[in-house]
N, C-alpha and C positions, 0 to 999 in steps of 0.2 A: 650339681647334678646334670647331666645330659638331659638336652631337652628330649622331647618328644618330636618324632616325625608326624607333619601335617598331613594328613589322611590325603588322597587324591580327591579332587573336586569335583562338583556333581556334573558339571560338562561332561568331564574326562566321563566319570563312572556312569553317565547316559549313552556315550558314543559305543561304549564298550559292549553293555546292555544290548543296544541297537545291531552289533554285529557279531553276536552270539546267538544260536538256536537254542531252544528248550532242551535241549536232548545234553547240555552244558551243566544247566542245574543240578541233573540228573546224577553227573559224575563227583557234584561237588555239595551233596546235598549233606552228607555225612559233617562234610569239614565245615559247613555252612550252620548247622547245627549246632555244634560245638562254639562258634566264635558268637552267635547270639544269645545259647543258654545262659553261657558266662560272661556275654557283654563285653566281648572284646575290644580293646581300639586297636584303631591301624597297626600303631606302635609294637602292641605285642604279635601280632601275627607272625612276622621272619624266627622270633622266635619259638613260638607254639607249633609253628609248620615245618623247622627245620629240616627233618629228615627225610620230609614228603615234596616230590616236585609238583608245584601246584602253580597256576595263573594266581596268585596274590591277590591281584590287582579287580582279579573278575571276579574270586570269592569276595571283594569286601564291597564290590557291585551289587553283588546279590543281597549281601549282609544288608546293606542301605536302602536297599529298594524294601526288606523287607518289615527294617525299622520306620520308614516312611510310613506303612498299610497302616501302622499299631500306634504311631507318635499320636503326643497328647500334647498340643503346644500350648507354651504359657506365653500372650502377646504385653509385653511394656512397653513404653513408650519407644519408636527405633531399635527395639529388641525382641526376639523370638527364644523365647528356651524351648529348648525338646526333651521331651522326656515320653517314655518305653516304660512302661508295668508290665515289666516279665514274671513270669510264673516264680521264677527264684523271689522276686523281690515280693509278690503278692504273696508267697511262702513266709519270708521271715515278717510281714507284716503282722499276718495272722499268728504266729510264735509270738512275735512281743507281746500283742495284745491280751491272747492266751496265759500267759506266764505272769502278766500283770492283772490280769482280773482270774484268774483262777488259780492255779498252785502255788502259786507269788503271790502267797498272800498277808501281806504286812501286817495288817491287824490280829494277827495269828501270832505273829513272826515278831511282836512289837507290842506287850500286855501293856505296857504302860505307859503315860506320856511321858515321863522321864527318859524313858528306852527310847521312843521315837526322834524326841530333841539330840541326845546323846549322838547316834545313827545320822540326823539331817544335819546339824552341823559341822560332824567329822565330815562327811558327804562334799559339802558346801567349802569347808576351810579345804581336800582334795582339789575338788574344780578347780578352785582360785589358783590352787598352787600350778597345778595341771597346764591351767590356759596361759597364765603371764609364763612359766616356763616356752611353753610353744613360741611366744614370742621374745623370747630371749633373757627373762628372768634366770639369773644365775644363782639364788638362794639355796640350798639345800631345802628335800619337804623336810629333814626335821625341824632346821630348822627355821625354817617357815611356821612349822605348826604350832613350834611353841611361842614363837611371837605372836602368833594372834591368839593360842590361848593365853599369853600371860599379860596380851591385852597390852605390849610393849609399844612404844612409838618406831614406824620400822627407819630405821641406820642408813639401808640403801636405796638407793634405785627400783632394785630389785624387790626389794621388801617392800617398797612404797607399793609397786604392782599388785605385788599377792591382796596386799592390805586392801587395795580399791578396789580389785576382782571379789573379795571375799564380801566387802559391803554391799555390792552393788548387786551382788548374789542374793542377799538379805533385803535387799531393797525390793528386789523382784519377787520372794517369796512371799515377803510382807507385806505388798500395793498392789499386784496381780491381781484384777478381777476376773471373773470366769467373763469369756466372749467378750474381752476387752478389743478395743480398736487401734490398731498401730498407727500411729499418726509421726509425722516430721518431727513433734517436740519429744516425744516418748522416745524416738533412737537418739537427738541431740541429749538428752537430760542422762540415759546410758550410758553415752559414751563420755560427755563429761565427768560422772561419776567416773568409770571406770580407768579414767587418765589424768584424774588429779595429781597435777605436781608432778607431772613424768612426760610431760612432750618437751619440746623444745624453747615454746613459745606457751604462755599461759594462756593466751588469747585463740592458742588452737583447741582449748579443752569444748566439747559441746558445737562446735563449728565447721561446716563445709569446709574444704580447701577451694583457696581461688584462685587456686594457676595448677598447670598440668607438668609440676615439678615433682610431682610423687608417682613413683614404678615400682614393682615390687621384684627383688632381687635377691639370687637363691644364696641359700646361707655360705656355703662351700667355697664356690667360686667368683662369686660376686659380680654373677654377668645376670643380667636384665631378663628375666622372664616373662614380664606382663606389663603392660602400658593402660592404667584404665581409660573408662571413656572419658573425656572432653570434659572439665569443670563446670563449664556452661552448664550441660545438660545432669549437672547431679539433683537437684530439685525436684523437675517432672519427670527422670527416674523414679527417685524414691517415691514417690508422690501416686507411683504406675504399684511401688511396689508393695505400698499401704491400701491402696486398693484391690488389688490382688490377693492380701491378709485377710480383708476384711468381706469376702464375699466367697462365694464359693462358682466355680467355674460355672457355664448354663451345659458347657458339652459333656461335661462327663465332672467324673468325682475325685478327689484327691484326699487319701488318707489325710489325719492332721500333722503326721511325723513327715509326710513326702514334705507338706505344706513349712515345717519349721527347717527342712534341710534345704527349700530351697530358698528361704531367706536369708538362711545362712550364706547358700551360694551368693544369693545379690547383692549383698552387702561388702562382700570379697571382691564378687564384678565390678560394678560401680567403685567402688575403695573412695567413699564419700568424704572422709577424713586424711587429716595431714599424717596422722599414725593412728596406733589404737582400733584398726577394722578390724582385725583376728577377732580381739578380745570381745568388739562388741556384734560380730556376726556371733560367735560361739553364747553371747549372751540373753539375744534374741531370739536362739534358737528353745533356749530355755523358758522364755518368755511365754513366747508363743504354745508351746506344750503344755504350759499349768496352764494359760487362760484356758487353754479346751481341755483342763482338769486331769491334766495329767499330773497330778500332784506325786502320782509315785516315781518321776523323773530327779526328784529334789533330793531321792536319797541316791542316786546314779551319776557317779562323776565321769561324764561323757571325755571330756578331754585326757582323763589320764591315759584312755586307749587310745585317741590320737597321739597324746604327746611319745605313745610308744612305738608310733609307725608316719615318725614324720614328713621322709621323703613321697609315702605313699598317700600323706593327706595332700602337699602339694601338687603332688599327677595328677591322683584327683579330680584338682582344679583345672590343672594345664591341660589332661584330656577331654576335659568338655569345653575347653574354652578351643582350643584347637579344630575339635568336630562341629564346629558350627553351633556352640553353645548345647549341646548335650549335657544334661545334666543327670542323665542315665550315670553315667560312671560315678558324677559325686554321691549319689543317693545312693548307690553299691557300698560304695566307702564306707558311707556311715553307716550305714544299718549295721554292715562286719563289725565295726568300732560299739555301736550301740548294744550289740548282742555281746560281744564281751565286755564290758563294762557291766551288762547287766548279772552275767554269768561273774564276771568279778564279785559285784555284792553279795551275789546267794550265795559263793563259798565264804564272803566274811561273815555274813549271817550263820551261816553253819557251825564256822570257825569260834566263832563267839557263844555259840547257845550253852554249852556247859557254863561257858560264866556266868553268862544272864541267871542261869539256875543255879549258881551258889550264890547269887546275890540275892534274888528273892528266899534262898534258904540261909540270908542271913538275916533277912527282915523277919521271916518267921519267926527264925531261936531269940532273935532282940527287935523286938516291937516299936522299941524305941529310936531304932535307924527308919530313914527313908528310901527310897530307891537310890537318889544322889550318894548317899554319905555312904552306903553300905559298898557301890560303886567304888568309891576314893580307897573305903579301907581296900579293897581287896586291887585296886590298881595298884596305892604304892607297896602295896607287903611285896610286890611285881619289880617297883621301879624305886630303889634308894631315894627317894628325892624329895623336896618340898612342892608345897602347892600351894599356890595365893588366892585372893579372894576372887581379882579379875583371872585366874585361870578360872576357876571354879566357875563364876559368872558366865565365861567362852563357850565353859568346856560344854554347857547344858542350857544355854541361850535362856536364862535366867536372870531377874536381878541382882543389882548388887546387893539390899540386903539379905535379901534370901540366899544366895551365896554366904555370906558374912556370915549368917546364921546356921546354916548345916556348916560351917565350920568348926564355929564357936563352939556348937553343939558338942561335937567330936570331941574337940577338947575337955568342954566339962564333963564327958563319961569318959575321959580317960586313954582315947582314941590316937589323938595327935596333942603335940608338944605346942603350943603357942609362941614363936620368937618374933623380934624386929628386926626388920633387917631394912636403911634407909628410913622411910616414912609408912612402911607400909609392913603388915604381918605377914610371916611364914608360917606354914604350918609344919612340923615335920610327925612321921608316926614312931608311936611310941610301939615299939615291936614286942617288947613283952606284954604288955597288954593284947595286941593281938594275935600275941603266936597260939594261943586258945581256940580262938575263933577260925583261924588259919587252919588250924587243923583238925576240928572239927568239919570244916565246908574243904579238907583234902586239898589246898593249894599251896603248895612250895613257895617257900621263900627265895628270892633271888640266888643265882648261882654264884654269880660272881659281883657284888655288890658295888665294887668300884669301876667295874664294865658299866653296869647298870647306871652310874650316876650320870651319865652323858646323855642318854636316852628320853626321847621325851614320854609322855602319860602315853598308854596304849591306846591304839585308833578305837 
């Protein structure tokens, strides 16, 4: 990717200032407006401004000078971030929150805990795949999803990723205290998890790097983008930047989501690790949002929307790290990425609710299914295929026996077929048995059954 052009420097853009009359602004206040609603960086002006002869140079004067009045600086150790609460971004702040405590309303949207689990783990097995992709996992999601629902040992590399992204997901949802404290061991114990059996060096999993032999280098062309700082100083970084988690600024105030995006940033600045930052900034960012109880973030796979605008999560970064650590641009980023992700769920939520409602109108007409099992029948009449106990387990973050048993179950009313296959039971569904029921709750049977056998269980 081409990098970005370094903005002019605050000399230059002081001198310029100083030999310009007010009666300058005047003529450029129009274009001046435009380039701070939307947060522009240098880089994009020549071409937002194309067709208009303008001073460049003295619009992005003014832009700076005017970003300065409004900056909200975060100090770390030998580090300053800048960060701008423009009215857009105070706008979609207030939409999240809106849409997460009122019309987005889960417990509406989610009658039962089977429903909910069902939803957080497809969610969560999503992220994993999502994030180790961004870093260069080559698995397909299908399948990806069905190794971790079928609870398989993963083959590659790749799969090794998804698999430690997806525990370490769990880990965090299930150890997460509300107003927990980020500390040094809580990001080593992350990022160990999150990189077991996949760096280079076993001895790098959980560990600082200790030489300044790691830069981060764009996929494409494989030229040098970013040099972090100085190994030395990664300790009382971090150390800046668990304190900074852990209180809240005395000047002013910082939404909790600005607060997990820009951990995210620092974790990417710094690049504390010999590999594995991506995965464990995108981790923390998660972290960070369930302890200030953002619980409804677990079912929102943030990463699939970066992993669909990857050149743009990189500038990103490279924009603020260029503008003198702005991290206005990266917080742009993500809120766009956060907002559709979250607009992703509510149409699968939508997409979904007919089912949901012939699943509970199959517990109605047979009393003796449960949300699970009634679930199964009516996925595979969907998908030709068998289903084992550790899928079943995955698929509904359930035990193994209780999996075992809504299987069982099935079988002894006649549901699914019971086989062996290796050491361990298949189930497969017995279709005349529920071509009845099938069409009673109005759902078609597969089109093309042997299309279908490739497919994994539906999200």
């Amino acid at each position: 990717m081409r990098l970005p052009e370094k903005p002019p420097d605050d000399e230059e853009t002081h001198k310029l200032l100083g030999q310009n009359d007010i009666n300058s602004i005047e003529e450029l206040r129009p274009y001046l407006n435009i380039v701070n609603s939307k947060y522009l960086h240098w880089d994009e002006l020549p071409m937002r401004f194309k067709d208009i002869k303008l001073n460049l140079k003295l619009l992005w004067s003014y832009a700076k000078l005017v970003r300065e009045f409004n900056n909200r600086p975060i100090r770390l150790d030998g580090l300053i971030l800048r960060y701008v609460q423009t009215p857009q971004i105070e706008k979609a702040l207030h939409g999240l929150d809106m849409r997460v405590g009122g019309k987005f309303d889960l417990e509406s949207q989610m009658p039962s805990v089977d429903l909910k689990r069902k939803y957080l783990v497809n969610s969560l097995m999503e992220e994993a795949i999502a994030s180790s992709q961004l870093e260069g996992a080559v698995t397909t999601r299908v399948v990806a999803k069905q190794m971790l629902r079928e609870n398989r040992k993963p083959q590659t590399h790749s799969e090794q990723m998804i698999l430690n992204n997806y525990i370490t997901m769990m880990y965090i949802k299930e150890n997460t205290q509300p107003n927990q404290s980020l500390t040094l061991e809580l990001i080593k114990e992350i990022h160990k998890r999150i990189t077991k059996n996949t760096l280079e060096k076993k001895e790098y999993e959980g560990a600082f790097r200790t030489d300044n032999e790691v830069k981060v280098f764009s996929r494409d062309e494989g030229q040098i983008i970013y040099e972090p700082p100085d190994y030395s100083s990664i300790n009382k970084l971090l150390e800046q930047v668990c304190g900074f988690a852990n209180t809240e600024p005395t000047e002013f105030y910082l939404h909790p989501i600005i607060k997990a995006i820009v951990l995210h940033y620092t974790i990417g600045y710094i690049h504390p690790f010999n590999d594995g930052n991506g995965r464990t900034a995108r981790a923390l960012f998660y972290w960070h949002l369930i302890s200030q109880r953002y619980n409804w973030l677990e079912y929102v796979a943030v990463s699939t929307a970066i992993k669909n605008a990857p050149s743009k999560y990189t500038r990103a970064y490279l924009y603020s790290e260029t503008d003198n650590n702005d991290i206005t641009y990266f917080v742009k980023f993500n809120l766009r990425q956060l907002d559709i992700a979250l607009k992703s769920f509510e149409k699968y939520i939508e997409k979904t609710r007919s089912e949901n409602k012939n699943i509970f109108e199959a517990i109605k007409n047979n009393p003796t299914l449960n949300f699970r099992q009634a679930d199964v029948i009516i996925t595979l009449s969907k998908n030709d295929r068998p289903i084992t106990v550790n899928e079943m387990r995955e698929r509904y973050d359930i035990t193994y026996q209780t999996a075992r048993t809504d299987l069982l179950g099935l079988a002894k009313l006649g549901y699914l077929h019971k086989h062996t296959r290796g050491k361990q039971f298949i189930f497969l569904l017995d279709k005349d048995k529920c071509m009845s029921t099938m069409s009673i709750l109005e759902v078609k049977p597969p089109i093309n059954p042997q299309r279908e056998k490739a497919t994994s269980l539906s999200t």
